[in-house]
VOKOL-42056 format. One record per residue (C-alpha): x, y, z. Coordinates in steps of 0.25 Angstrom, whole numbers, padded with zeros to 4 digits, always signed. Layout:
N
XYZ;...
END
This chain:
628
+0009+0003-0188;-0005-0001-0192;-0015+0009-0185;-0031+0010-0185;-0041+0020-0186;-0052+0024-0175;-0062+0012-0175;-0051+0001-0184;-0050-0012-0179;-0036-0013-0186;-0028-0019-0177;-0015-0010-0173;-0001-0018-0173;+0009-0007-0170;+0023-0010-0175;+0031-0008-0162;+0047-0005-0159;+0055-0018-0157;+0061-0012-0145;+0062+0003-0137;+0075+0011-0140;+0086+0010-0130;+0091+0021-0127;+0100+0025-0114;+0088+0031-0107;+0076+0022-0111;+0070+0014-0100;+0072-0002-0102;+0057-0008-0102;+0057-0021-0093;+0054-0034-0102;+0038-0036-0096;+0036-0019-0100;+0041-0025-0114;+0031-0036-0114;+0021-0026-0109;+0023-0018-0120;+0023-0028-0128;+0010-0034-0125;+0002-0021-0127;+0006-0020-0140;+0002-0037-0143;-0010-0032-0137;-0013-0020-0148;-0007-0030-0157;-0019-0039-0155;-0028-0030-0153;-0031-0027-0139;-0036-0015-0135;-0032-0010-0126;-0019-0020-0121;-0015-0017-0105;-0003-0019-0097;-0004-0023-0082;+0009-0021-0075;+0012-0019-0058;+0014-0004-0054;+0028-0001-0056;+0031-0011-0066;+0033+0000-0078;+0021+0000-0083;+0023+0017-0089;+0036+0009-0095;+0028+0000-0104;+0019+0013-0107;+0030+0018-0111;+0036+0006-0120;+0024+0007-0128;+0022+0022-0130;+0037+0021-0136;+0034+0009-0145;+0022+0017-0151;+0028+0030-0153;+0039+0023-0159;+0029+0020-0172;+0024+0034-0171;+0012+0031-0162;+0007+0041-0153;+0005+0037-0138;-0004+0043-0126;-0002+0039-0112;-0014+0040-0103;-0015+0040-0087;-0022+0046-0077;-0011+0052-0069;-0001+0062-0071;+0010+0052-0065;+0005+0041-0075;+0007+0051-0087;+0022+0055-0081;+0026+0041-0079;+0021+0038-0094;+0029+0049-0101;+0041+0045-0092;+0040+0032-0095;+0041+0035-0112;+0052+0042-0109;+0059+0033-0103;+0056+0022-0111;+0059+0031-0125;+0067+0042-0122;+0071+0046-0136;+0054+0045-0138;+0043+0055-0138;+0041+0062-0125;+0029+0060-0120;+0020+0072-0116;+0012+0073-0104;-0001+0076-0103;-0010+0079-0090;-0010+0086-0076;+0003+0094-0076;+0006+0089-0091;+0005+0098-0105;+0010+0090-0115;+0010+0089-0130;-0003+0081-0133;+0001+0078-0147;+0014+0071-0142;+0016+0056-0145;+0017+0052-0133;+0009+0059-0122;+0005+0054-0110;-0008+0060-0102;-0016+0060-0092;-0032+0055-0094;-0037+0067-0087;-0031+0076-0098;-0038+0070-0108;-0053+0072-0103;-0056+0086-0109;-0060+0087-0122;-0052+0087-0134;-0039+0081-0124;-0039+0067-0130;-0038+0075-0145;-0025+0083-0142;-0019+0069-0140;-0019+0066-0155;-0020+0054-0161;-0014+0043-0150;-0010+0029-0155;-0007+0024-0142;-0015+0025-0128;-0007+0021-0115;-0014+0021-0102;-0008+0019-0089;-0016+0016-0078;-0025+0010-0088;-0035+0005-0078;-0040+0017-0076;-0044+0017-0093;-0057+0014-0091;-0061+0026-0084;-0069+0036-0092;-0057+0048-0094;-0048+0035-0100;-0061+0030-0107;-0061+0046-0115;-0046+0045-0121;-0046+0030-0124;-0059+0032-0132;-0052+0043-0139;-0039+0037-0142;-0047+0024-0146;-0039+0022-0158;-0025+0021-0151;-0021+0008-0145;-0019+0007-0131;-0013+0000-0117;-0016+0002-0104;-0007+0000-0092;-0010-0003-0077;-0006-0011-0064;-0020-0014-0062;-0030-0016-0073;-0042-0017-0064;-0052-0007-0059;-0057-0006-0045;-0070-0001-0047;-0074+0003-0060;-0084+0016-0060;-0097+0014-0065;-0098+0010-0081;-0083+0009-0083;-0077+0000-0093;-0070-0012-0092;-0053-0011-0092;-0054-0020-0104;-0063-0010-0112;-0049-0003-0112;-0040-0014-0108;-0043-0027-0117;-0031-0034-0112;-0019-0035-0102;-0009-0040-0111;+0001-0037-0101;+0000-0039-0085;+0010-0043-0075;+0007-0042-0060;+0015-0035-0046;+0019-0048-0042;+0025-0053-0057;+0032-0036-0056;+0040-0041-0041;+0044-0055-0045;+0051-0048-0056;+0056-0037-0048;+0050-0026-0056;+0042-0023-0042;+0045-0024-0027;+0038-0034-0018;+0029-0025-0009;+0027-0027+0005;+0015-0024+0012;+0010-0019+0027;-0003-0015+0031;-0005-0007+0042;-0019-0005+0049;-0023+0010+0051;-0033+0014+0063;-0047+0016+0058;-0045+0013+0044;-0056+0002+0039;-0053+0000+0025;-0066-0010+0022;-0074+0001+0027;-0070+0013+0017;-0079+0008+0005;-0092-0001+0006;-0092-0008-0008;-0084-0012-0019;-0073+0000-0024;-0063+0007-0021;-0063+0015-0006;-0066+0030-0013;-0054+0040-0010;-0064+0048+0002;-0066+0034+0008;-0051+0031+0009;-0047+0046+0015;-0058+0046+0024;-0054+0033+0030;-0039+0037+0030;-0040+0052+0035;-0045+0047+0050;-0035+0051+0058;-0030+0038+0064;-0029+0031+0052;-0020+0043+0045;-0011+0044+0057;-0009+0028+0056;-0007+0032+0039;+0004+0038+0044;+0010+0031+0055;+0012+0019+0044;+0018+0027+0033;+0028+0031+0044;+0031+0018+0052;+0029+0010+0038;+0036+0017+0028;+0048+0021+0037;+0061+0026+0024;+0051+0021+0015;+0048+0029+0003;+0035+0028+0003;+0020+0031-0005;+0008+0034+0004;-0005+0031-0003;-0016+0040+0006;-0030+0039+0004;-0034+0055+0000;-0025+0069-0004;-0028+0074+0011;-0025+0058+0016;-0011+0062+0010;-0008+0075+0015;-0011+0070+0029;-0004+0059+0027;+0008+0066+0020;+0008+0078+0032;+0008+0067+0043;+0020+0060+0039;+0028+0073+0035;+0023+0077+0049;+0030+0063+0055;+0044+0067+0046;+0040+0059+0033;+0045+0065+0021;+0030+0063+0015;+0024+0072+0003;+0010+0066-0003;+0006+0067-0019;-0009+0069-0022;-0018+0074-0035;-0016+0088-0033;+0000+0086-0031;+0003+0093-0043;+0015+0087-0053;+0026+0097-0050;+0023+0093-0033;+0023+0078-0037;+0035+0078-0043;+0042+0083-0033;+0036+0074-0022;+0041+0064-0032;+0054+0069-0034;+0056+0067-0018;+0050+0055-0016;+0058+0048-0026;+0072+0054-0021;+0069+0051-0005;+0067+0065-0001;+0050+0061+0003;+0048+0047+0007;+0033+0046+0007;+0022+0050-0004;+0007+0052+0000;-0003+0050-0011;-0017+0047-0013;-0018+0042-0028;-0006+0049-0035;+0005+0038-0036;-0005+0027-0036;-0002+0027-0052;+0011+0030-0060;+0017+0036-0048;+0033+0029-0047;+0042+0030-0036;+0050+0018-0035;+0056+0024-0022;+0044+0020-0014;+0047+0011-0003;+0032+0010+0003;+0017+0014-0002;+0008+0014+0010;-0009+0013+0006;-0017+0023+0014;-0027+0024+0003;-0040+0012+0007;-0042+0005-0008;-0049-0005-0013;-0041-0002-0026;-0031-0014-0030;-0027-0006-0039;-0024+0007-0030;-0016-0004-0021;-0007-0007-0033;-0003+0006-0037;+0000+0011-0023;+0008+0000-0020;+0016+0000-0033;+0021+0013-0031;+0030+0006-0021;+0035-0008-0029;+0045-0002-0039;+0061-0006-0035;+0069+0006-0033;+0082+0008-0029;+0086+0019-0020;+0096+0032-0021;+0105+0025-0010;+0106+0012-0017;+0093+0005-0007;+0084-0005-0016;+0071-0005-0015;+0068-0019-0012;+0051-0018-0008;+0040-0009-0008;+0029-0006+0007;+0016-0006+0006;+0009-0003+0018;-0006-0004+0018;-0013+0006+0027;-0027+0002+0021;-0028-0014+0018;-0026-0011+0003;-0014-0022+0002;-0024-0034+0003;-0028-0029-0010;-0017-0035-0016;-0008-0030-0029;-0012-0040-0038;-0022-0034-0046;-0032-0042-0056;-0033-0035-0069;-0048-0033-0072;-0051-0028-0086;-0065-0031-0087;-0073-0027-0075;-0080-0035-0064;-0094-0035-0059;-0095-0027-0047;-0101-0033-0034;-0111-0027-0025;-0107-0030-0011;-0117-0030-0002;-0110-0025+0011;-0121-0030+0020;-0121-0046+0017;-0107-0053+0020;-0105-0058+0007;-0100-0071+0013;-0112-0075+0022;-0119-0065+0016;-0126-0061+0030;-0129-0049+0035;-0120-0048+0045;-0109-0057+0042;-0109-0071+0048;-0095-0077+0041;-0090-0085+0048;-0078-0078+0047;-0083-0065+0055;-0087-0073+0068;-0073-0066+0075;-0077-0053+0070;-0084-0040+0071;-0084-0025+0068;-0073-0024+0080;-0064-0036+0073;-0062-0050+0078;-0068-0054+0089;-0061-0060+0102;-0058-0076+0100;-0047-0076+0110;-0046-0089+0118;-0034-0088+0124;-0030-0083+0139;-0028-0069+0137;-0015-0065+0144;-0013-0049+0145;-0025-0048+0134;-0015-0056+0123;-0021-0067+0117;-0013-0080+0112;-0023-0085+0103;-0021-0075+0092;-0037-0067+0092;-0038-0057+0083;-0047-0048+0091;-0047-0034+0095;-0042-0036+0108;-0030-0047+0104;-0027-0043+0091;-0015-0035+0087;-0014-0026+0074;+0000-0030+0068;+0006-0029+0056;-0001-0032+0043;+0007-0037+0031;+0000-0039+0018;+0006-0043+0004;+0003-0030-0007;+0003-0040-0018;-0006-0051-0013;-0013-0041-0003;-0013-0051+0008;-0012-0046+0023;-0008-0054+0035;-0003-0049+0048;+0013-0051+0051;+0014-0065+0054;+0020-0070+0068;+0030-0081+0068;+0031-0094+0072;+0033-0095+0087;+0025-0081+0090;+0015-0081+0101;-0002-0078+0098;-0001-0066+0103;+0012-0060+0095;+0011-0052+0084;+0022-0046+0076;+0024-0032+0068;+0035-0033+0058;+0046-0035+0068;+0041-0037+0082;+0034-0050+0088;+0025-0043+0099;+0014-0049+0109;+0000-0043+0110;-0007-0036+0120;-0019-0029+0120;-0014-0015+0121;-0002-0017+0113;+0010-0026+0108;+0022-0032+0119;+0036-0039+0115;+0047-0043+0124;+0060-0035+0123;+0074-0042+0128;+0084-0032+0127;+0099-0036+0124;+0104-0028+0136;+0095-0038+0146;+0083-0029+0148;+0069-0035+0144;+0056-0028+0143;+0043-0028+0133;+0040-0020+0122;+0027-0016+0120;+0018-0008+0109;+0005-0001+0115;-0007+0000+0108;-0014+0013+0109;-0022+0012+0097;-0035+0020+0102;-0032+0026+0113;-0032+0043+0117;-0021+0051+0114;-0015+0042+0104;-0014+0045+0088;-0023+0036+0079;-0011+0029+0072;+0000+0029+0082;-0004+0023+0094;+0006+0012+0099;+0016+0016+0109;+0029+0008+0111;+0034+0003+0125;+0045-0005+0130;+0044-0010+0147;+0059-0012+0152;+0057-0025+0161;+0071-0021+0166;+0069-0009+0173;+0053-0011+0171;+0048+0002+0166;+0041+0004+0153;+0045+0014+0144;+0036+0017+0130;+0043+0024+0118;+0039+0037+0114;+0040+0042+0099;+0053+0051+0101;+0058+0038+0104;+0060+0040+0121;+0057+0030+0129;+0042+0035+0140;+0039+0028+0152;+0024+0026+0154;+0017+0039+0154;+0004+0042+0152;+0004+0046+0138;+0018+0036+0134;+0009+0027+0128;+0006+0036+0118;+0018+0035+0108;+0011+0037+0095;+0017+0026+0088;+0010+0017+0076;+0011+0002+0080;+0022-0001+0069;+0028+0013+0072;+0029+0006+0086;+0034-0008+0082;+0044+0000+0073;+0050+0006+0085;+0050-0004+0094;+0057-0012+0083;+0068-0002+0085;+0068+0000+0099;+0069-0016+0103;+0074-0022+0090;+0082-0034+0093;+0076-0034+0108;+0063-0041+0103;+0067-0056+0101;+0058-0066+0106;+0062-0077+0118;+0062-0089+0112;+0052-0102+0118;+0061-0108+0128;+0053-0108+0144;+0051-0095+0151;+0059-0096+0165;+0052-0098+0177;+0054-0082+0181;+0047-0079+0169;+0034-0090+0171;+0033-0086+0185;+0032-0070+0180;+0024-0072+0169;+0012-0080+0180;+0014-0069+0189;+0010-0059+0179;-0001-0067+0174;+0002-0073+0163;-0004-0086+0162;+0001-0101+0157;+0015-0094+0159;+0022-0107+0162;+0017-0111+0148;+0023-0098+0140;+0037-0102+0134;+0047-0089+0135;+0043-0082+0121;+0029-0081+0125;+0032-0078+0139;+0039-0067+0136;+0027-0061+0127;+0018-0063+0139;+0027-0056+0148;+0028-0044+0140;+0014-0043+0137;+0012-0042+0154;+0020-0030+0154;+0015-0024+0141;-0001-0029+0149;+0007-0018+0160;+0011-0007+0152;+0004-0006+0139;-0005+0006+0142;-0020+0003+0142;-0030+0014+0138;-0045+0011+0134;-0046+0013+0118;-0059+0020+0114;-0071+0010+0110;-0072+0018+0096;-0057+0017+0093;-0058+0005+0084;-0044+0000+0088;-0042-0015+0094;-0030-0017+0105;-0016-0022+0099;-0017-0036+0104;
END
């Protein structure tokens, strides 16, 4: 192999190995980790400087990394693998053994790790390599592998690139861009000249390498997201704790893990080490087998937590940063984001943690991976644009709308809005306070159910379907109507008896818990009483505290799901009788005569959910609009 000396231009072309050995225990590489390989070393052959591979978290990224430490060790070259975390280095050095088990074992270097420095192969930890004279007891090093390698252009990367300048190198990443680059940092490409190799998450699930994610976003009381950060960059970490330890909005944390992730293994991403302890202690205090992983963890506690997380024994992980980066547990079912980010980046590694296929001890596939969004980072999409060269920032000036550039806004589309949301533009005759023309108001909205595509980042509320009524709106499984103080359906029971099934919400209101304030009730029309369901699963009659169930609202659609399932089928659009026209005018409902029996059956159970839907006056500084 042709080598040069400090400051050559000779042009290194390495002589590499046809093919790896294929013993029993090696690890087969996938064709695209071939070509991978492949490409960095037509990169080197050509002279870049620097060749980088982009390849979707989870796709085997350490495997490739491992493929081309084993080809140059193989013509007597000497390999140091860099990253910034002790996972990263572990995953490395596991990785070059399972690709070339009768090779060199590779040494660790960093945190708990005391290895040889003058091994071949040794994999380290940047942060190990910033006192003088580290870089030195490396030796001589012919080739520099750095995972993560977005991170290459900060200054502790910058230190031991410079000093192994005479080595060729590659970098590996999911996402070859930097959010907001600190203050005279380099371009990617001053380290990075070229992405010889990329392929993207969508490319990894068509080919079955990755699951298809699916997304939900919930809304969480008090939590303004656009509000954290003024400017361009990422919400800071005190910005995001602050925002998420208010007590409302860490009870309704919790609630979603729970009602969301239900047999779910699961990955909490939380916003600060004390978001996660709270977060972890709430749910072990609700009989979730939780455990949370933060910096001071030390190795021998990780691995541990590991250990049971990846055998069943602890169903949910709390982290803040930890497993953002070579963390693998192809167990997890679901990764719910409770950290507010700007980060695209950070998006991606959290939810890839959740796409790798897996198949169970009893035999279960894994066939999709949940993502549920607690802070709007899905619309940020997990396509990421590789950026090697850096852009010119933007000064926004927060106090001119940059569309009609006035001061304050005059766009034409803010006319229905104000610092309280959309105004009122109903214009329909409101019956029982629902209205049929759909307005989107405080008063007749209703907060459903939010869907949104991880990969494209796209929200939109769950859809109604053809034949629904303006004022329906459905949660995952149930069609209801919309009241002001809550939700209603009709319920026909096969045994005969009817009755309406109502959601109340208390969102606001004294002597409920921020987070779990919707109460489940059903009214019997056959023996005509009203009964609300309590959390040990008891039927109440109306009290003065019944209301008071501490449900969350999908905690409450859940139950009523499993209450009523298979009572909640819809009349179909034939004529009411006669009975059921004349009732429905007595009551008050207008145009009755005009209603076919679907909808008349919606605005009868919204009259008796008008009657027993508790009303209480919600404080004027509670931020909270009414359910419908």
């Amino acid at each position: 192999m042709a080598r040069s000396s400090p400051g050559s231009a000779t042009v290194i072309t390495p002589t590499i190995p046809a093919a790896p050995p294929s013993g029993p225990h090696s690890r087969v590489l996938r064709e695209y980790q071939v070509e991978a390989a492949d490409a960095v070393v037509d990169g080197w052959t050509r002279g870049v400087e620097g060749p980088a591979v982009v390849l979707p978290t989870g796709s085997g990224k350490s495997t490739v990394i491992a493929e081309l430490a084993r080809r140059e060790v193989s013509i007597g070259g000497r390999v140091l693998l860099l990253a910034h975390r002790n996972e990263l280095i572990e995953q490395m050095a596991d990785a070059v053994i399972a690709v070339d088990p009768y090779g060199p074992v590779p040494q660790k270097i960093g945190g708990p790790h005391r290895g040889d420095p003058d091994a071949q192969i040794v994999s380290v930890t940047v942060q190990s390599l910033q006192r003088p004279g580290s870089c030195e007891r490396l030796g001589h090093r012919d080739l520099l592998i750095i995972d993560e390698a977005h991170h290459a252009v900060a200054s502790s990367y910058l230190t031991v690139v410079k000093h192994f300048a005479a080595a060729r190198r590659a970098g590996f990443t999911a996402t070859m861009t930097r959010l907001q680059p600190v203050k005279d940092e380099p371009s990617l490409r001053t380290v990075w000249a070229e992405v010889v190799y990329e392929r993207d998450i969508n490319w990894a699930i068509d080919n079955g390498f990755l699951l298809a994610p699916y997304g939900v976003t919930v809304t969480l009381p008090e939590l303004d997201v656009d509000s954290l950060h003024i400017g361009e960059g990422e919400i800071t970490d005190d910005e995001a704790s602050a925002a998420m330890m208010r007590e409302a909005t860490l009870n309704a944390t919790v609630a979603a893990v729970v009602d969301r992730t239900v047999g779910l293994s699961t990955i909490v991403f939380g916003a600060s080490m004390e978001h996660c302890h709270q977060l972890t202690s709430r749910l072990v205090a609700l009989g979730v087998t939780a455990e949370v992983v933060v910096g001071p963890t030390s190795s021998r506690e990780r691995s541990g937590i590991y250990r049971r997380f990846n055998t069943g024994q602890t169903r949910v992980l709390v982290t803040v940063d930890v497993l953002t980066e070579g963390a693998d547990f192809p167990r997890c079912e679901a990764v719910v984001l409770a950290r507010p980010t700007r980060s695209q980046s950070r998006l991606v590694q959290c939810v890839g943690r959740g796409l790798r296929p897996h198949i169970f001890a009893d035999g279960r596939v894994k066939e999709r991976a949940l993502v549920v969004d607690l802070v709007g980072a899905g619309s940020l999409g997990l396509m990421v644009t590789t950026k090697l060269d850096r852009g010119i920032s933007r000064v926004v000036d927060i106090t001119t709308c940059d569309v009609c550039n006035e001061v304050p806004c005059v766009c034409e589309s803010n006319i229905n809005t104000d610092e309280l949301g959309p105004r009122c533009t109903c214009l329909c005759g409101v019956v029982f306070g629902i209205c049929r023309c759909g307005c989107k108001c405080n008063t007749h909205r209703v907060d459903p159910l939010v869907d949104f595509d991880p990969i494209s980042g796209t929200r939109s509320e769950l859809p109604t379907q053809r034949g629904d009524a303006p004022w329906s709106v459905r949660t995952k499984t149930i069609r209801w109507s919309r009241h002001p103080r809550g939700l209603a359906r009709p319920i026909y029971r096969s045994n005969g008896s009817k009755g309406v099934l109502m959601l109340a919400d208390m969102r606001g209101v004294a002597g409920t818990t921020p987070g779990l304030e919707w109460a489940l009730g059903f009214y019997d029309s056959t023996v005509r009483q009203m009964f609300w369901v309590g959390t040990d699963g008891q039927w109440h009659q109306p009290g003065r505290d019944c209301y008071l169930q501490g449900m969350s609202l999908w905690g409450a659609d859940d139950a009523a799901q499993k209450i009523f399932g298979g009572h909640m089928r819809d009349s179909d659009r034939g004529l009411p009788s006669g009975a059921q026209v004349q009732y429905a005018t007595r009551i008050g409902i207008p145009n009755a005569d005009e209603l076919d029996r679907r909808d008349m059956s919606d605005m009868l159970a919204i009259a008796q959910a008008d009657h027993w839907l508790p009303v209480f006056v919600r404080p004027a500084n509670s931020g909270v609009g009414t359910a419908a």
